[in-house]
N, C-alpha and C positions, 0 to 999 in steps of 0.2 A: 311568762313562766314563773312557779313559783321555785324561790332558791334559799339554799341552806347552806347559811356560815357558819362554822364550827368555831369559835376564837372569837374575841371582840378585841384581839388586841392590831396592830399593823397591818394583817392580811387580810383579814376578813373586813376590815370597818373599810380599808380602798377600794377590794371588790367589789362589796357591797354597795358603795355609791355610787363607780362605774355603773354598776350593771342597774344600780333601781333608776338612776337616769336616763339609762336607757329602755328604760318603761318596763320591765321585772319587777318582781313583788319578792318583797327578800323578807328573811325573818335570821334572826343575830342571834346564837346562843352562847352562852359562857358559862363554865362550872362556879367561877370565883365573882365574889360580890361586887365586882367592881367592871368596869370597860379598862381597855390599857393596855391587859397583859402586864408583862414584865416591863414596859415602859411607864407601869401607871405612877402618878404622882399626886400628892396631894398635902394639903398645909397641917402642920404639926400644929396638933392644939395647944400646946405648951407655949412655944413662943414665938409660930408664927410663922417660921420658918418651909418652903416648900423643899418638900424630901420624894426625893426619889427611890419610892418604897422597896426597889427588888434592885437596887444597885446606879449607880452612874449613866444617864445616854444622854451623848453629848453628837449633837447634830452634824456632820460634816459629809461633804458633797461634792464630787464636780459635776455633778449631772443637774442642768439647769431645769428640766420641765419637771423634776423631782423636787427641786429649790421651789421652783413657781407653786407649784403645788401645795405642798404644805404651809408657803404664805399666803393660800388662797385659804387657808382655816384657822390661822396662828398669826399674831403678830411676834414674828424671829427677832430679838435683841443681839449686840454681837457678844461673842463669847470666846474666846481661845483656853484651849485647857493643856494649862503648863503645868506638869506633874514634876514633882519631887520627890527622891528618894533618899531616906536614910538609911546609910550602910558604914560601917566599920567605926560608928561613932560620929560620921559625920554626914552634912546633908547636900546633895546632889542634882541638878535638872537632869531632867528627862524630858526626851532622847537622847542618848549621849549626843554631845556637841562640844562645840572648842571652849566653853565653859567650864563643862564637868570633867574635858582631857587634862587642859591645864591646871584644875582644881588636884585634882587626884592626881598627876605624877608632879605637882608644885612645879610647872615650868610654867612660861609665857611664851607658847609657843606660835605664831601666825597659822592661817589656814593651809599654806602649802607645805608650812613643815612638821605640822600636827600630821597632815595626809602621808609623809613618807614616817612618819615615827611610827603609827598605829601600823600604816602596810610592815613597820619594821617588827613589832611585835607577833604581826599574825603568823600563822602557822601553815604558809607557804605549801608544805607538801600536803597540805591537802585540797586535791585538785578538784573531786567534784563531792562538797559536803552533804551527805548520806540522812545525818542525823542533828538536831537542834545542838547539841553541843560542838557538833565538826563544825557548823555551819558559824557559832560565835565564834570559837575558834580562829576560822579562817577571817574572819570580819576585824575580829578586836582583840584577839590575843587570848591567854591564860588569866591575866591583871582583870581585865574590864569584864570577863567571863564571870569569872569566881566573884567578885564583888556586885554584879548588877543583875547577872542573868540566872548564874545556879542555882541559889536558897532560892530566889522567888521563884524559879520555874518549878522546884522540887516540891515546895508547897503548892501552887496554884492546880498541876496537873498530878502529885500525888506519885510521880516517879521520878529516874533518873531523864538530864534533858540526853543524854546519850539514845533512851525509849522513843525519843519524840521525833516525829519527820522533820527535815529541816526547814521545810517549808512555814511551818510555824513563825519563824524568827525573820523571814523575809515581810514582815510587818513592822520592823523595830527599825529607822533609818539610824546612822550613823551621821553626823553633820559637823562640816569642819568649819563651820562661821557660828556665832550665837542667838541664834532664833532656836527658842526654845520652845517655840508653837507645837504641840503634842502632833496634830494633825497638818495636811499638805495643803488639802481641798480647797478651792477659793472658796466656797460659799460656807461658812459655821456658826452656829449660835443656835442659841435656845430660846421655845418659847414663850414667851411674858409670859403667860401664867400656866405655863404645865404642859406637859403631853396629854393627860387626861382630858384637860379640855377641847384641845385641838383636837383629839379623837370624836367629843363627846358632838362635835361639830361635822364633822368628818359624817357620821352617823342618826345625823339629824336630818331626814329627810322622809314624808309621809310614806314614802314605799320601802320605808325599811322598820323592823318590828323588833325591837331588842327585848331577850330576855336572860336573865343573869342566875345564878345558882339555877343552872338548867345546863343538865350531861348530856351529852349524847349517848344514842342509844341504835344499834342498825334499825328498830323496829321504827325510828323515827326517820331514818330517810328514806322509808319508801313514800313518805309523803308529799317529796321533793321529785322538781325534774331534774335536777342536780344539788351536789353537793361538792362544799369548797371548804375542806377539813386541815387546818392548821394545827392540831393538837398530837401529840406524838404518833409519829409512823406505826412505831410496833404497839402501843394503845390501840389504835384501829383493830387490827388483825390481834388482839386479846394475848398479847404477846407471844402468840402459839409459839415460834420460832426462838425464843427466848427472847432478853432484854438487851438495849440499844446499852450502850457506856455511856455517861452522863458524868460530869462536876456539876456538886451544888457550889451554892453557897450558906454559910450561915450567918448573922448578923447579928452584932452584939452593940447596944442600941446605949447610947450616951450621954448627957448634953450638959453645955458646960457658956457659963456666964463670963461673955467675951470674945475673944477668937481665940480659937484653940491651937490651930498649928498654922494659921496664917494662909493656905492652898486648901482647894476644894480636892487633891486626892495627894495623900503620903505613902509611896508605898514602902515597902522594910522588905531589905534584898537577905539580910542574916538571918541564917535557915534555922540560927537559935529562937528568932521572933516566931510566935506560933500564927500569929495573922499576917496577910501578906499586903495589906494596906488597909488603910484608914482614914474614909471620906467624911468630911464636913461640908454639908448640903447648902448652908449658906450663900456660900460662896460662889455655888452651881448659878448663884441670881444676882450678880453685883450691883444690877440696878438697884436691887432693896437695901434695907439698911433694919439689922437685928440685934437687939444686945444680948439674947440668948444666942444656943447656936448648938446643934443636931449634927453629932457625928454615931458612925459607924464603926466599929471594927469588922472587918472580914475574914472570913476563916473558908477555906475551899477543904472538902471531901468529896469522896465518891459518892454518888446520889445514889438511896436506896428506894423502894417502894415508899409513896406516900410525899418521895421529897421532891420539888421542884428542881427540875432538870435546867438547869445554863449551858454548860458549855458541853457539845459530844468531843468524845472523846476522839472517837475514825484512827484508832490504832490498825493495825493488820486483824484482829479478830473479828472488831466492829465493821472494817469494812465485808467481809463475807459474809456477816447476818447482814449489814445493811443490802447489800446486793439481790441478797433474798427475799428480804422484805420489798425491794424496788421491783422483783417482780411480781411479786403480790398483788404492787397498787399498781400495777403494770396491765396487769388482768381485770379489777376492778370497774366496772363500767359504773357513770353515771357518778363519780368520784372525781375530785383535781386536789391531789395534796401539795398542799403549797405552805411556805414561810418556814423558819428553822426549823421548829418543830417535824412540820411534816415531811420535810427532805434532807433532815438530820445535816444541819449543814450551819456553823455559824454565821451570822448573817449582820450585817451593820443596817441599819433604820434605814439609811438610802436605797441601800440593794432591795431592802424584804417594800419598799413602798414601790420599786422599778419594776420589780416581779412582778410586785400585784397589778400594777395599772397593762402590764406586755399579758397576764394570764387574764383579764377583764375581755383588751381586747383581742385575745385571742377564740373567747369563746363567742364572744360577739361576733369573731369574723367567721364563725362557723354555719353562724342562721342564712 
């Protein structure tokens, strides 16, 4: 069968070597110059440094034939990514842990009595938290609220976290020992020289045809006996229905001789800071060693026509257009929208590479 990726980035380059291995002639198109997607990365010609061009992806997993996998294209180095944040003048680990508790209320407190002081701060009568702010709230108080979670959330998603599901926040652990490990997962790290590559690897195989600044177009799959379309949901459908909510990002590009702030990501919780973090890509590769050094500032807005969409937003109004749209491609035959983009759904590089290989074979199991 001949078949049609839309995206060269995580879903399509997996599919696509599932299925040309499986004796399919595939052909890979992408509007942007590049393979990757939003995980492309590639060496700064200034000094040398690998940057990851469209923000931070930082590998982590439990899922082992997902681990296997991507070491079958990538040599993984380890990596743990311990974020810090400055707020109120001073600077913080992230996740909160019994570090940053006893930092911030200046006590020395052990783990069993950090866990009754925080239960002692939280805000008890709220029994089943509704909204990202009931939900800090109830977790960590007013204190650890206002200082770590408010300003940043207020910048990142552009409202009050009162707006926000609470489900949002059930990402953020609370820890009352000091492992400052950002992530849970056993398996983490990055790989030695890029995602781009390991993609470019990934995509290397004769029964697969890439072609790049190349849109799609519906005139173009009827040439396909399917198509496997990761690029936005409501893009397909010509946004008849209106437009999905979207956060960009923008990137305000820096670089400075030496280490600059010592950590490959600082975020700034004071909703006076106009950016809400600030990566030095450096560091993203410890194994190397650079006396320049490529940082970022970040700034979140609402993504408008023309801007590269990150994060959906899936407020209450998004989900009823989204609803709509999902029967759209509901109806759609000869169609598989798949990866964030197509299922409006954030998605972590684990998940969207688990997706692809369960949506590979699943079409596979249909012949």
């Amino acid at each position: 069968m001949k078949l049609l990726m839309v995206g060269a980035g995580l879903s399509g380059a997996v599919i696509g070597r599932q299925l040309a291995e499986a004796g399919h002639e595939i052909t890979v198109i992408d509007g942007r110059r590049h393979i990757g997607g939003n995980c492309h990365t590639e060496r700064d010609g200034e000094t040398g440094v690998m940057v990851h061009v469209y923000g931070p992806h930082i590998f982590h997993t439990d899922d082992a034939e997902v681990w296997d996998y991507v070491n079958r294209f990538a040599t993984f180095l380890p990596y743990r990514n311990r974020v810090k944040t400055t707020a109120r003048g001073q600077v913080f680990s992230l996740p909160i842990n019994l570090h940053t508790i006893n930092q911030f209320y200046g006590k020395t407190l052990r783990p069993d009595e950090a866990r009754a002081f925080i239960e002692a701060q939280a805000d008890r009568s709220i029994a089943d938290p509704q909204s990202f702010e009931e939900q800090a709230l109830r977790f960590v108080g007013p204190d650890l609220y206002e200082a770590f979670f408010k300003g940043y959330t207020e910048k990142q998603w552009g409202c009050s976290p009162a707006e926000l599901p609470a489900s949002i926040l059930k990402r953020l652990p609370v820890r009352f020992n000091y492992d400052d490990n950002y992530f849970f997962h056993r398996f983490q790290g990055m790989p030695e020289e890029g995602y781009t590559a390991m993609i470019a690897r990934i995509l290397d195989h004769p029964a697969i045809d890439v072609h790049l600044e190349t849109f799609f177009d519906a005139d173009r799959a009827g040439r396909y006996d399917h198509v496997f379309y990761s690029g936005p949901l409501d893009g397909y459908f010509g946004y008849r229905l209106g437009r999905l909510g979207y956060r960009t990002l923008d990137f305000e590009r820096f670089t400075y001789q030496g280490d600059y702030q010592g950590c490959a990501v600082m975020n700034y919780g004071d909703r006076d800071v106009p950016y809400t973090r600030i990566t030095e890509h450096k560091h993203f590769s410890p194994w190397e060693s650079h006396e320049g050094s490529v940082c970022y500032r970040e700034y979140s807005r609402a993504a408008g026509e023309g801007d590269i969409p990150y994060y959906p937003i899936r407020l209450v109004e998004e989900k009823v257009l989204l609803a709509e749209y999902e029967a759209l491609a509901a109806g759609t035959e000869g169609v598989s929208f798949v990866g964030r983009l197509g299922t409006y759904r954030y998605l972590d590089m684990d998940v969207t590479i688990r997706e692809a290989l369960d949506v590979a074979r699943g079409f596979l199991g249909r012949g």
